[in-house]
N, C-alpha and C positions, 0 to 999 in steps of 0.2 A: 068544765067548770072554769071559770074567767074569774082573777081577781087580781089588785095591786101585789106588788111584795117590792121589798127591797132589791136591786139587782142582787144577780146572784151568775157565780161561775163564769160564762165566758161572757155574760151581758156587762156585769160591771167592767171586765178587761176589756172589751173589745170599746164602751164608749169612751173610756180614757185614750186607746190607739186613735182612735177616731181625733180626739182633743189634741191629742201630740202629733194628727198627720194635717190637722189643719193649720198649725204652725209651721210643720216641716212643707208644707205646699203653697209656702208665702217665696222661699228661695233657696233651692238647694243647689249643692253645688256640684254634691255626686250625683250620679245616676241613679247608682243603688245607695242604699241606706238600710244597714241591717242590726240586729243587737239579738242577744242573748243576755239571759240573767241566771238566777239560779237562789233560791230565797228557799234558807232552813223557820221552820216554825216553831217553838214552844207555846201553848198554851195548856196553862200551869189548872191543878186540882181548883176545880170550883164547887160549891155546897148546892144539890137540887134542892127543888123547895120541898118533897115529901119526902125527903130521907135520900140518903148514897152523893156520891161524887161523880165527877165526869173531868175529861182532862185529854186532849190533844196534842199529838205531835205529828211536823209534816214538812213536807219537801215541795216545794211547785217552781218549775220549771217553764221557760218560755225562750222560744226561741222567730225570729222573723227578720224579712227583708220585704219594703218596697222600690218602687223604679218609677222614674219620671217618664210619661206618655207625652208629655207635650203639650201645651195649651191649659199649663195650671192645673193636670190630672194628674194623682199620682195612685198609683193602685199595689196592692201587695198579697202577701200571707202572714200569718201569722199564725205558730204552732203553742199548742201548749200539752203540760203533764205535770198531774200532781199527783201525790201519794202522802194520803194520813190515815194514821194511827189513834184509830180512837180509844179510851176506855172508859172504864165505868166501877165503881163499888158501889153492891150494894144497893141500887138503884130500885126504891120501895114502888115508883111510879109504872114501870115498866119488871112488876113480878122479879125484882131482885136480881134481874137476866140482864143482862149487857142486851141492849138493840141490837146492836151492831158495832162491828169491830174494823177491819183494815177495808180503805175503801182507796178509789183510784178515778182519776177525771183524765181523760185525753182527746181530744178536737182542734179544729183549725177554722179560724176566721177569714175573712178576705176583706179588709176594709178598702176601700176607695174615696178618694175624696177629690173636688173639682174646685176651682177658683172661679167666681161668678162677677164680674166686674173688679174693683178696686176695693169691695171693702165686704167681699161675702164669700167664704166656705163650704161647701156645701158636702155631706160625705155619706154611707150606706158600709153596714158590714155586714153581710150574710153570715152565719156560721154553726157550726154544726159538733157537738160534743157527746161523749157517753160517761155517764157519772155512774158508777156503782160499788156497791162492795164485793170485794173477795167472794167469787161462788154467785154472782147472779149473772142473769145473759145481758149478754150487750144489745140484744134485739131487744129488750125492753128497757133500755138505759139510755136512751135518745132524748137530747134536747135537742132544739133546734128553733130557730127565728134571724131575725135583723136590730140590727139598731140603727136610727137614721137623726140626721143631726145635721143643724145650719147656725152657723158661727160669722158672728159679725167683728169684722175685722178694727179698730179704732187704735190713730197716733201711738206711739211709743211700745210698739208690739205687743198689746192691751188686748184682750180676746175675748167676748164674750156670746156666748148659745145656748140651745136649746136641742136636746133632742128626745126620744122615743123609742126604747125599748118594748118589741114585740120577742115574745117567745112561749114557744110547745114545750113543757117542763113537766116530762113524765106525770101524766094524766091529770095535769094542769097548764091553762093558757094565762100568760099574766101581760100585762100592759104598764109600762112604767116612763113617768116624766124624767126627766135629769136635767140637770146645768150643767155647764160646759163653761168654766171660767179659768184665766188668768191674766190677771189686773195690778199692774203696779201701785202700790200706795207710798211708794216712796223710795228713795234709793236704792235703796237696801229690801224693804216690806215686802212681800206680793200674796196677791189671793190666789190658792190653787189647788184643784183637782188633786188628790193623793196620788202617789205612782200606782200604776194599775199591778204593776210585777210583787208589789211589796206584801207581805203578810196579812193586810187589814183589807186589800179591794181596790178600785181606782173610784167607786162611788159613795163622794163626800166633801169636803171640803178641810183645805189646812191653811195656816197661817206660815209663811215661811222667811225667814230671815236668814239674809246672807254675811258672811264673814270676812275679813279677808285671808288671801292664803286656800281660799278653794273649801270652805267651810261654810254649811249650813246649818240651821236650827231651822224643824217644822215643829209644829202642833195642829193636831185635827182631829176628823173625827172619821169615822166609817160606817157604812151599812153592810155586811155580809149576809150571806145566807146558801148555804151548802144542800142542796137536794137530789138525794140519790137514790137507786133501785136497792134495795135489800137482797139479799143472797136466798137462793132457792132452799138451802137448809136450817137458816136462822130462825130463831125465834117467831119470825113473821114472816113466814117465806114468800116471796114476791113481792113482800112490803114495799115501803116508800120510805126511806129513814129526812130528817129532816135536821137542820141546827141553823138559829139564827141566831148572831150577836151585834151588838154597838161599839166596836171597837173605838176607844179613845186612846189617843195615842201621841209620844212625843217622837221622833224624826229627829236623828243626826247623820248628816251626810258629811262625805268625805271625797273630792273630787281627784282621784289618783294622777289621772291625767285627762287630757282632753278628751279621752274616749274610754274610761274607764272610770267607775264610782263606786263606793261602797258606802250604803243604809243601814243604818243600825235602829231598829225599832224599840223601846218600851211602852208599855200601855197597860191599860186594862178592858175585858170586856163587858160590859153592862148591858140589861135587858136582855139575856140571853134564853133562849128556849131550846127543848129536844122533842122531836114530834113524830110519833110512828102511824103511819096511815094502813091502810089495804091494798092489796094489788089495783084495785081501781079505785084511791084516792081519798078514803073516806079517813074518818080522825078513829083511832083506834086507843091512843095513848100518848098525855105530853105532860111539860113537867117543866117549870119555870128552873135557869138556871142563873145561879149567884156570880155575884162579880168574879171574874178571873184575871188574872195576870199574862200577860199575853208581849212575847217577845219573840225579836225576828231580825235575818238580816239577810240585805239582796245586795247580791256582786252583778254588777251589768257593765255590759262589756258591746261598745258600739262600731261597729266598723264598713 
């Protein structure tokens, strides 16, 4: 089964890396280049639309280094791991049962990216993750695909692209456009990709304002979407549990040092859904969720 979705899990991360390694393969100065972050989640009781609540807490982690190959290539790894805590009251949509409860994402991508003359980017990141909850196999918690992406370089280190997420997404194939922008609108202004490490995704767009003194204001917005295998003695065992939301969100950064930052997220999340499928994919039970409250904060640490 093939269809659009919003990125989701290591597609939105990896085309943001991609977006931050065709900037970082304009002129580095290290060899290596590496960073670690570490980003706690709240999102706060939301109202289902047939009755019960839903409510999130989480941890996602990332950790990577690339290296400069020579001739405007720069290739790397990049690791990730996350851990949320789902729950549920009451949930009329889904027989009053919790879907699903603690789940876990861990994989590693390999972005690469190439300098093609004077004013083109060009980059590829293969990568490979297992989503599931507590109590399902990891043999059947395989994502896997590429994201590929070509960024045009323009005056005032102004960036703008295009690329294409391809991914195998537990008994679904999806295919998704994205942009690839960051664009000064003035001193201080600029348009830009969300950070991929952060609480909402890297697939979206913010409006970001600098300060002085090492102070940021963003505003944006976000697409997520969390798709994982269900636990072998759950409710729906071998299911497919599913959560999309629209995260809107304001961004306050804090620039500690040259190599050290700390995000501070508020938002909310809008247009939110909970979707339980069958072992092979089919809709079984979903259930529109209300606005939520949704705050986060990422320590990234570069060196």
């Amino acid at each position: 089964m093939a269809r659009q979705h919003r990125l989701s899990g290591m597609a939105a991360a990896t085309f943001a890396l991609l977006a931050a390694a065709a900037g970082t393969a304009l002129a580095q100065e290290r060899s290596f280049d590496s960073f670690v972050s570490i980003t706690p989640i709240y999102q706060g009781n939301a109202d289902l639309d047939r009755g019960g609540e839903a409510r999130m807490t989480g941890l996602a982690t990332r950790l990577g280094t690339s290296t400069d190959f020579g001739g405007g290539t720069r290739a790397g790894i990049n690791l990730i791991y996350d851990y949320y805590d789902f729950g549920t009251t009451a949930p009329v949509a889904f027989s009053s049962i919790s879907p699903w409860d603690k789940v876990q994402r861990y994989g590693a991508a390999f972005p690469v990216t190439s300098r093609f003359g004077d004013d083109w980017v060009l980059g590829v990141a293969p990568s490979v993750e297992w989503f599931k909850e507590n109590g399902a196999r990891s043999s059947d918690a395989l994502t896997w695909g590429a994201t590929f992406s070509a960024v045009r370089l323009y005056p005032g280190g102004n960036r703008l692209g295009l690329g294409l997420a391809a991914f195998d997404r537990i008994e679904d194939t999806s295919f998704l456009p994205f942009l690839i922008v960051d664009w000064r609108l003035g001193d201080r202004w600029r348009l830009i990709n969300p950070l991929p490490s952060g609480p909402t995704g890297g697939a979206g767009l913010e409006l970001d304002y600098r300060f002085d003194g090492g102070w940021s204001l963003g505003l944006g917005f976000a697409m997520r979407e969390y798709r994982f295998r269900l636990a072998e003695n759950g409710p729906t065992p071998n299911g497919i549990g599913e959560e999309r939301l629209v995260p809107v969100f304001l961004r306050a950064t804090f620039d500690m040092s040259p190599s050290i930052a700390l995000h501070a997220y508020a938002g909310v999340g809008t247009g939110g859904r909970l979707r339980v499928e069958d072992p092979s994919g089919n809709l079984l039970r979903e259930d529109d969720l209300g606005n939520t409250p949704l705050f986060g904060l990422t320590l990234i640490g570069r060196f």
